[in-house]
PADOKE-972819 format. One line per field, with one value per residue (C-alpha): residue number from 1; residue in three letters; x, y, z. Coordinates in nm, 4 decimals. Example, Ala and Ser with C-alpha at 12.3 -4.5 7.8 and 13.67 -1.06 7.14 Angstrom:
# residues 2
num = 1, 2 .
residu = ALA, SER .
px = 1.2300, 1.3670 .
py = -0.4500, -0.1060 .
pz = 0.7800, 0.7140 .
***
This chain:
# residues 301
num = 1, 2, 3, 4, 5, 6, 7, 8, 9, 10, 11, 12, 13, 14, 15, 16, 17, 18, 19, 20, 21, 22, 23, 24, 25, 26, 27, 28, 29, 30, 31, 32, 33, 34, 35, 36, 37, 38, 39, 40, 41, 42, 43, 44, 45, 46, 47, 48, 49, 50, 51, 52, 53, 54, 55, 56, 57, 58, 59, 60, 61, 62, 63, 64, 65, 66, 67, 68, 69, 70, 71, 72, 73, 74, 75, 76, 77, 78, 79, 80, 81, 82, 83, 84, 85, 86, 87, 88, 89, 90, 91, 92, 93, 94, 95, 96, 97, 98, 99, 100, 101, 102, 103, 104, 105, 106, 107, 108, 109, 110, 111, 112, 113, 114, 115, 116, 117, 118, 119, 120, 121, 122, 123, 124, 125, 126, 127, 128, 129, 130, 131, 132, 133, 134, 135, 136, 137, 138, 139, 140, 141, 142, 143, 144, 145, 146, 147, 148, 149, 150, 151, 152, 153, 154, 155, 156, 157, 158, 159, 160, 161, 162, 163, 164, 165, 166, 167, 168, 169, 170, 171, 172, 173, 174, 175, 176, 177, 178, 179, 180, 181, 182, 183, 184, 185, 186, 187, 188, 189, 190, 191, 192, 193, 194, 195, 196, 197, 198, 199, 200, 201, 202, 203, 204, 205, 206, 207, 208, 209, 210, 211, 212, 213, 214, 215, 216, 217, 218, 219, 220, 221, 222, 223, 224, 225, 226, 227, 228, 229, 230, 231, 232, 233, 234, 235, 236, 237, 238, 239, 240, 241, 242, 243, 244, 245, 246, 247, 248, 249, 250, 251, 252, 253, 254, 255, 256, 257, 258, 259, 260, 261, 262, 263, 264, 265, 266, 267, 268, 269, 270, 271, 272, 273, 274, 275, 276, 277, 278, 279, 280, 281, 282, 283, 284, 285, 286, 287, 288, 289, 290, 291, 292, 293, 294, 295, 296, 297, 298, 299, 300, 301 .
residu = UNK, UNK, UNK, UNK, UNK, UNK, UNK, UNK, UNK, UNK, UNK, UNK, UNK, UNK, UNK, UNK, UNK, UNK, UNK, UNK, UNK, UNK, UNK, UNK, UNK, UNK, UNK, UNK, UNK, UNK, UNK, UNK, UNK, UNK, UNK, UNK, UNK, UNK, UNK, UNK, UNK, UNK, UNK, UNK, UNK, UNK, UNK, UNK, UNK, UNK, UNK, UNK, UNK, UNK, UNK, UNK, UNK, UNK, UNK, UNK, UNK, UNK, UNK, UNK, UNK, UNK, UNK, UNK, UNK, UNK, UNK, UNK, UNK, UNK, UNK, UNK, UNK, UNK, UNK, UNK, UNK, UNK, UNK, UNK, UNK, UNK, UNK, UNK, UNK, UNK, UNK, UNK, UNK, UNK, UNK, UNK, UNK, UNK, UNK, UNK, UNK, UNK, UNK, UNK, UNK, UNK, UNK, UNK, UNK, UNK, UNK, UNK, UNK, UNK, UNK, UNK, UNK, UNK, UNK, UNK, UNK, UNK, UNK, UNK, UNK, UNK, UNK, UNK, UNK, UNK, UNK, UNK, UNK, UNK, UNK, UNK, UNK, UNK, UNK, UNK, UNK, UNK, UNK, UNK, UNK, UNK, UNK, UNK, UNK, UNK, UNK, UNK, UNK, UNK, UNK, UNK, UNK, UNK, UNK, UNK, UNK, UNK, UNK, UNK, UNK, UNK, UNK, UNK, UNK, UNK, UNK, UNK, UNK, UNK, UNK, UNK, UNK, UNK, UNK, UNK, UNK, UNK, UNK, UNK, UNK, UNK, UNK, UNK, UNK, UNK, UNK, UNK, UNK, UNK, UNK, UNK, UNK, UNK, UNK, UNK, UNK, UNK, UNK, UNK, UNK, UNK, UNK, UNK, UNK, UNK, UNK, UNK, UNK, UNK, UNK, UNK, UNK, UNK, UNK, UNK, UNK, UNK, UNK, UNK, UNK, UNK, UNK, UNK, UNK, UNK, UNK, UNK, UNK, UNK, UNK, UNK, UNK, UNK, UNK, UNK, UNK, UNK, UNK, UNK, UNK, UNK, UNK, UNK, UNK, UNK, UNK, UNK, UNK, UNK, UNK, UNK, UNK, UNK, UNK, UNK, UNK, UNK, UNK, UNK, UNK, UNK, UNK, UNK, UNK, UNK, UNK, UNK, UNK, UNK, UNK, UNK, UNK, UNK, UNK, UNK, UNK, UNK, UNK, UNK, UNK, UNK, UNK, UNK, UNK, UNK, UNK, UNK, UNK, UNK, UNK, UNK, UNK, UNK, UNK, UNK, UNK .
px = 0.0000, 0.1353, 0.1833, 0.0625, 0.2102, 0.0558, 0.2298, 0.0924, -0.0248, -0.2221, -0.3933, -0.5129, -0.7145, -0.9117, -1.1502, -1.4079, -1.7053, -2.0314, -2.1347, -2.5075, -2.6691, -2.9829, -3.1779, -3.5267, -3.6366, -3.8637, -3.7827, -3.7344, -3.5454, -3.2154, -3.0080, -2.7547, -2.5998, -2.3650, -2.1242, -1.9787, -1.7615, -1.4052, -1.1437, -0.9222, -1.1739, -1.5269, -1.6679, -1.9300, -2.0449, -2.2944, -2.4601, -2.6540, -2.7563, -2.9473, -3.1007, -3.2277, -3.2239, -2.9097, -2.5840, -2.8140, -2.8613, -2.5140, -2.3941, -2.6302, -2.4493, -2.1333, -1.9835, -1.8790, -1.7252, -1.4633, -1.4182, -1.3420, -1.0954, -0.8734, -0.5402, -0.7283, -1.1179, -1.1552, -0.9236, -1.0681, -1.4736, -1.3300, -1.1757, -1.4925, -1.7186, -1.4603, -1.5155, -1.8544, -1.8044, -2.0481, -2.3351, -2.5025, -2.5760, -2.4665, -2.7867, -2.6791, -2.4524, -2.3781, -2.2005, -1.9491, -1.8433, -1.5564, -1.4545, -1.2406, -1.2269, -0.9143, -0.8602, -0.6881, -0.7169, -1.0272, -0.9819, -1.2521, -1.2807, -1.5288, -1.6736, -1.9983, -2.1718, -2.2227, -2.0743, -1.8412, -1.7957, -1.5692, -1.5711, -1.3180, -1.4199, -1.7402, -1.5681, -1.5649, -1.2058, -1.2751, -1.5725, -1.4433, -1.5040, -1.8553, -1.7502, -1.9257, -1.8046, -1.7103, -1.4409, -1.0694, -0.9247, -1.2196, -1.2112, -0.8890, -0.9645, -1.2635, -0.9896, -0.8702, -1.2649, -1.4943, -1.7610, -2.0072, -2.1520, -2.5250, -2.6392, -2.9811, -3.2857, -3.4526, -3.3011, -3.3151, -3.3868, -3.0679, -3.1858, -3.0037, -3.1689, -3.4256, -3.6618, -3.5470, -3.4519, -3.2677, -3.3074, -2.9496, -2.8718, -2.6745, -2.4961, -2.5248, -2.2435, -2.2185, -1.9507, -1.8893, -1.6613, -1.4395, -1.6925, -1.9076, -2.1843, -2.3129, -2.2334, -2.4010, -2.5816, -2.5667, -2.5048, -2.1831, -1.8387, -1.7814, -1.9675, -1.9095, -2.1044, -2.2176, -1.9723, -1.6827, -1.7390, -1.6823, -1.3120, -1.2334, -1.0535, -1.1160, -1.1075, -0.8911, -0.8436, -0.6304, -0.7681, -0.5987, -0.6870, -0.6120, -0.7577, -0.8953, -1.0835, -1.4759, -1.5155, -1.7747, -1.7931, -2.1066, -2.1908, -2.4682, -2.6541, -2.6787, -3.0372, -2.8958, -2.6859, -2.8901, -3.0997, -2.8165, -2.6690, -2.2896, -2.3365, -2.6041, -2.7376, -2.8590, -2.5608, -2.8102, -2.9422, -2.5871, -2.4893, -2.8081, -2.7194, -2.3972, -2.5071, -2.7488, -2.5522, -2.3220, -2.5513, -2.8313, -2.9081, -2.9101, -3.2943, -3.3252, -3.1111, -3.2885, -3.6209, -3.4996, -3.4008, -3.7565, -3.9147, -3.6937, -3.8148, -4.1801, -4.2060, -4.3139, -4.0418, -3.9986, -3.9055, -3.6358, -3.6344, -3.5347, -3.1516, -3.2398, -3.5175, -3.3855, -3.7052, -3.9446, -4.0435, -4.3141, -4.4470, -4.3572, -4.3602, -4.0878, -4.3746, -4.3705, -4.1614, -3.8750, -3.7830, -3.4806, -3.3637, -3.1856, -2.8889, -2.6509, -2.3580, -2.2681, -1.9479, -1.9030, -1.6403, -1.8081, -2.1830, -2.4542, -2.5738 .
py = 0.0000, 0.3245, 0.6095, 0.9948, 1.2413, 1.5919, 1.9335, 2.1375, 2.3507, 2.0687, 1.9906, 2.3776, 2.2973, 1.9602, 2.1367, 1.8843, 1.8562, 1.9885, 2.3960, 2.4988, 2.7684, 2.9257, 3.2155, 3.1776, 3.5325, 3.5016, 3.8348, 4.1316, 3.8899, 4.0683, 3.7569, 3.7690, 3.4264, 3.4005, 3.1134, 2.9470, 2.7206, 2.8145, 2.5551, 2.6301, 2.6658, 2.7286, 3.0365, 3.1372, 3.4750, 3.5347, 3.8524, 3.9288, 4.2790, 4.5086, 4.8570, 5.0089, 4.8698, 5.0679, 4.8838, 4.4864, 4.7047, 4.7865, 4.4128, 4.3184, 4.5497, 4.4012, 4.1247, 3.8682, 3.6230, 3.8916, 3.9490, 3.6447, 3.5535, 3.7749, 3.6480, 3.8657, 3.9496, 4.1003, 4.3956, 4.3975, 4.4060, 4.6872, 4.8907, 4.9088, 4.9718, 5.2571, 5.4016, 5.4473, 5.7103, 5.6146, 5.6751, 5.3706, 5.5450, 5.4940, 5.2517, 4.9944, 4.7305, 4.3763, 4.0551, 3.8970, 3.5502, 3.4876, 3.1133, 3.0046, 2.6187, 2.4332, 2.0629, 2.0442, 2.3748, 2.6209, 3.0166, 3.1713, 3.5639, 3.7013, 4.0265, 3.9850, 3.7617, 3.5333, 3.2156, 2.9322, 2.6261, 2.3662, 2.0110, 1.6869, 1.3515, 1.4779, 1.6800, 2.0076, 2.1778, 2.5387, 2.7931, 3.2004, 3.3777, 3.6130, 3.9924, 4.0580, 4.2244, 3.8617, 3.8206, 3.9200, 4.0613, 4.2889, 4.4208, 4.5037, 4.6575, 4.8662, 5.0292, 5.2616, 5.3256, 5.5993, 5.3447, 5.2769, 4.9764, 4.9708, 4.6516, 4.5382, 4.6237, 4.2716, 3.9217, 3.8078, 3.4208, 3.1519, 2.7863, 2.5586, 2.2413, 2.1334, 2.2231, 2.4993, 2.8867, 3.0406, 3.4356, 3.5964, 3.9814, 4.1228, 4.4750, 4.7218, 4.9061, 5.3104, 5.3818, 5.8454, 6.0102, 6.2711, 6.5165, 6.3179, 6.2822, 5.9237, 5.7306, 5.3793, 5.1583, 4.7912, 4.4403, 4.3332, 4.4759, 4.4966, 4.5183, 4.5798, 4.9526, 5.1855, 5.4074, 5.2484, 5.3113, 5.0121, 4.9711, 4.6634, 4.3652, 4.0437, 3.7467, 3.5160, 3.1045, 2.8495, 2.5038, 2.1771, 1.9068, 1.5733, 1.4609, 1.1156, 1.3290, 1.3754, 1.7784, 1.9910, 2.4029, 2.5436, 2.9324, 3.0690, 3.4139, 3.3729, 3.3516, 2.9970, 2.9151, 3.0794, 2.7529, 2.5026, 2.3714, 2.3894, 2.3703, 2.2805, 2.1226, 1.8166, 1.6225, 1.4125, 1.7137, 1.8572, 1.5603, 1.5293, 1.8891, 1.7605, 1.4650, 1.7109, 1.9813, 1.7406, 1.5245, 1.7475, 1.9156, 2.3163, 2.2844, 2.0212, 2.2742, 2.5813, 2.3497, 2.2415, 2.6105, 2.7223, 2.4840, 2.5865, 2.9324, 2.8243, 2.5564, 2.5996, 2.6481, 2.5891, 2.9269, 3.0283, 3.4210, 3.5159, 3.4659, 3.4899, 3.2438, 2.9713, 2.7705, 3.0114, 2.8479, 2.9478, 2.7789, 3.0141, 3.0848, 3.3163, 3.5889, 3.6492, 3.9679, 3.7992, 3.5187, 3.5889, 3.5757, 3.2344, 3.2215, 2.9114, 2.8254, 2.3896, 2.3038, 1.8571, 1.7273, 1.3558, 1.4387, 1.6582, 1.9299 .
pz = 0.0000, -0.0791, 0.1522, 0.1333, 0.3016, 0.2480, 0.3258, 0.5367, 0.2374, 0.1268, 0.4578, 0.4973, 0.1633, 0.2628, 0.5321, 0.6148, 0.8459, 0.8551, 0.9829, 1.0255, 1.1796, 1.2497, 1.4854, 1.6728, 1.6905, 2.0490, 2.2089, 1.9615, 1.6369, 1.6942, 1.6381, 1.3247, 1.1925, 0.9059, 0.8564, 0.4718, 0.3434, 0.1931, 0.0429, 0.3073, 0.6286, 0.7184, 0.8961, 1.1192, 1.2461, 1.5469, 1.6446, 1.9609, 1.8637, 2.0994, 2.1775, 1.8578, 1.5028, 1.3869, 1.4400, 1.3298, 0.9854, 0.9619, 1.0449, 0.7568, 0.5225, 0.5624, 0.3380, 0.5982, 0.3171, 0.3018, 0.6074, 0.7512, 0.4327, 0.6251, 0.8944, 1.1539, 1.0871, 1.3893, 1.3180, 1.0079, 1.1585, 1.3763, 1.1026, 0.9161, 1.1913, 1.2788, 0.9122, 0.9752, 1.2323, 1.4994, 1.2713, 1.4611, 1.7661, 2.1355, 2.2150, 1.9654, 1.9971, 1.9526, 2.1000, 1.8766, 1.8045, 1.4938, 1.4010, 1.1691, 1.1458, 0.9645, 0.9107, 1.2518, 1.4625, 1.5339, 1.5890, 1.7828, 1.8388, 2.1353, 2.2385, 2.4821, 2.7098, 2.3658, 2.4123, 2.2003, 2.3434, 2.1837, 2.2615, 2.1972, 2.2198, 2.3910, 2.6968, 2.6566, 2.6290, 2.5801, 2.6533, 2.6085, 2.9175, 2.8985, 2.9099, 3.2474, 3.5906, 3.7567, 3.4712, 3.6107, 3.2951, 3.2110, 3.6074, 3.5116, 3.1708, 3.3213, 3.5288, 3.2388, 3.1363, 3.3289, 3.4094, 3.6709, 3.8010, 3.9333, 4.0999, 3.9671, 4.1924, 4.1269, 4.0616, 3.7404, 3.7089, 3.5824, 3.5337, 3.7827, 3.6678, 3.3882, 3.5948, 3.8716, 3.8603, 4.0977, 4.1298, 4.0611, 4.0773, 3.7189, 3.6832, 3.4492, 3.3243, 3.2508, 3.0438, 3.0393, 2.8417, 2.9733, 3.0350, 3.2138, 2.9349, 2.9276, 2.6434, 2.6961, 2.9520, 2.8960, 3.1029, 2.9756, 3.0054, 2.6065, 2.3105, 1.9531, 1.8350, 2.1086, 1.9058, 2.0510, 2.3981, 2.5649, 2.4270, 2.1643, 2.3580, 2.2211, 2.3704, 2.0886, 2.1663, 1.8987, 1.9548, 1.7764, 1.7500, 1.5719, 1.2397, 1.4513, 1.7433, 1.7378, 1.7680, 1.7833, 1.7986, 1.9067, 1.9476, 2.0639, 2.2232, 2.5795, 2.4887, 2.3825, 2.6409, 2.9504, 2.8810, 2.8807, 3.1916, 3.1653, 3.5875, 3.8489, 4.1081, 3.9245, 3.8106, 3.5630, 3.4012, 3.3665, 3.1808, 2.9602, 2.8260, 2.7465, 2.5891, 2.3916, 2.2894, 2.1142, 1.9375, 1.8420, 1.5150, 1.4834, 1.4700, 1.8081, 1.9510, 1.8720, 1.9931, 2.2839, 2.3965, 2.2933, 2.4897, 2.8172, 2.7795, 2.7564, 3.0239, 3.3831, 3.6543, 3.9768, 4.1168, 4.4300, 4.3674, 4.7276, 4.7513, 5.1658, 5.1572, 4.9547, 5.1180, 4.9324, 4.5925, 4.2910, 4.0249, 3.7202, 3.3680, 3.1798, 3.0353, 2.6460, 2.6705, 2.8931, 2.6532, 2.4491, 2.1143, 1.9667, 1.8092, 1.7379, 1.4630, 1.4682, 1.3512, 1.3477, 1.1982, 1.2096, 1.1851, 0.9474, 1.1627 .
***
C-alpha cells in the first residue's frame, strides 16, 4: 500500500465537516448568523444585537465572506465599523463571536456575554469567558474606562436544573466620556457599536486538534446558552445537556431552547429564603432571542 504524506499547504485545503446555523427570533429577532464554506476553512459569524435597530442594519451590510478571508477578521470588523463614524448610535450594539475552522485547529474571536464552546471527544475543552463584571481581565480593563456599576434592583432568574430557577442579581455598566456625558448603559463589560465606547478587547483562543478526534464548535446568544446547563445542582441534568448539545441538530437545539423558555419552573427568587419556591412561567416579553452556529467534523448538523 502506498503512503501519502501531504504538506501542510495541502492539509489547509481539505476542510471537512459539517457547519449549520440558524436564529429563533422570540424576544425582539435581533439575532444575526452568518457562517460558509471556503477551500481552506469554514466560517461562522454570530450577532446578539441590541437597543435600537441601527448597528443589526449595519452588520447586515457588511460582506462577511470577506471578512473572515482575512489572517485577523476582527481587526478587520473593527476597522470598518470605525469608518462608519459612529453613525449607529450609542444605544446599539452587539455581542461577537468569529470562528475560523481548519482541518486540525479552530480560531474563535469574542466580544460579549455570547458564548463558544468547543468540545473533543465529547468533553468540553474550551468555553471564552462572557464579558461581564465577575471576569478578572475585564475588572482590570474597566480600570482605564470611566464606568459605573449599578447593581440590579430585582433578581433576574438563571436555570439551575431542567426544571429549577434560581433568582441571581446582574450589573449594568455606565460607560462616560471625559466630560461626564453618558455614552451607553448595557449588562456586559464589552460590546461591539455603542460608538466604541466600551473599548475593543477580544477574547482570541487556537484550539488543535487531531484529524482522529470527534469535535464539535457550538456558538450561541446567551439567549442559547442561559438555557443550557454547563453547571447545576442536578448532576443528571448537567450531563443530559452535554449529551445534547453534542448530538443534536441546529434545529433540536434551537427546539430544545424554545421549549426551556416556555415551560413551567420551579421558582427560588429570594436569595435569603432559599425555602421560598413558585411555580412560574418566563412571560412572552422575557424570553430571548436564539442564536446558534454547529461546527461537526463527524456528523450533518
Amino acid at each position: 500500500m502506498t503512503s501519502i504524506h501531504l504538506s501542510v499547504f495541502q492539509m489547509e485545503t481539505l476542510t471537512s465537516g459539517f457547519i449549520n446555523g440558524g436564529t429563533r427570533g422570540l424576544g425582539s429577532d435581533q439575532d444575526l448568523v452568518y457562517f460558509g464554506s471556503e477551500p481552506e476553512y469554514k466560517w461562522g459569524v454570530l450577532l446578539d444585537c441590541h437597543g435600537t435597530d441601527r448597528f443589526k442594519n449595519l452588520l447586515k451590510t457588511l460582506n462577511w465572506k470577506s471578512i473572515m478571508s482575512n489572517v485577523e477578521p476582527e481587526a478587520i470588523l473593527h476597522e470598518l465599523i470605525k469608518e462608519t463614524n459612529g453613525t449607529y448610535g450609542k444605544n446599539s450594539g452587539s455581542t461577537m463571536i468569529l470562528i475560523k475552522i481548519f482541518p486540525t485547529r479552530i480560531q474563535t474571536f469574542c466580544i460579549g456575554d455570547s458564548r463558544v464552546a468547543i468540545y473533543k471527544n465529547g468533553q468540553l475543552v474550551y468555553i471564552n469567558s462572557p464579558h461581564i463584571n465577575s471576569n478578572p481581565l475585564e475588572i482590570e480593563r474597566l480600570k482605564n474606562l470611566r464606568v459605573e456599576h449599578e447593581l440590579m434592583t430585582d433578581p433576574y432568574p438563571n436555570i439551575s436544573s431542567s426544571t429549577i430557577l434560581r433568582g441571581k442579581r446582574g450589573i449594568y455598566n455606565s460607560f462616560y466620556d471625559d466630560y461626564g456625558q453618558l455614552l451607553c448603559r448595557i449588562s456586559p463589560t464589552q460590546a461591539i457599536g455603542h460608538n466604541g465606547a466600551t473599548g475593543y478587547c477580544v477574547e482570541k483562543h487556537v484550539e488543535t486538534f487531531n484529524l482522529e478526534d470527534d469535535i464539535r464548535v457550538v456558538a450561541g446568544s446567551d439567549g442559547f446558552f442561559d438555557m443550557f446547563l454547563l453547571e447545576g445542582e442536578v448532576a443528571e441534568d448537567v450531563e443530559q445537556d452535554r449529551v445534547d448539545i453534542n448530538s443534536m441538530t441546529v434545529e433540536q437545539l434551537l427546539q430544545k431552547a424554545e421549549n426551556r423558555w416556555k415551560q413551567s419552573w420551579k421558582y427560588h427568587w429570594c436569595e435569603s429564603r432559599p425555602e421560598i419556591m413558585y411555580e412560574t412561567t418566563f412571560p412572552n416579553h422575557c424570553h430571548d432571542d436564539l442564536g446558534i452556529i454547529v461546527w461537526d467534523n463527524k456528523k450533518a448538523v
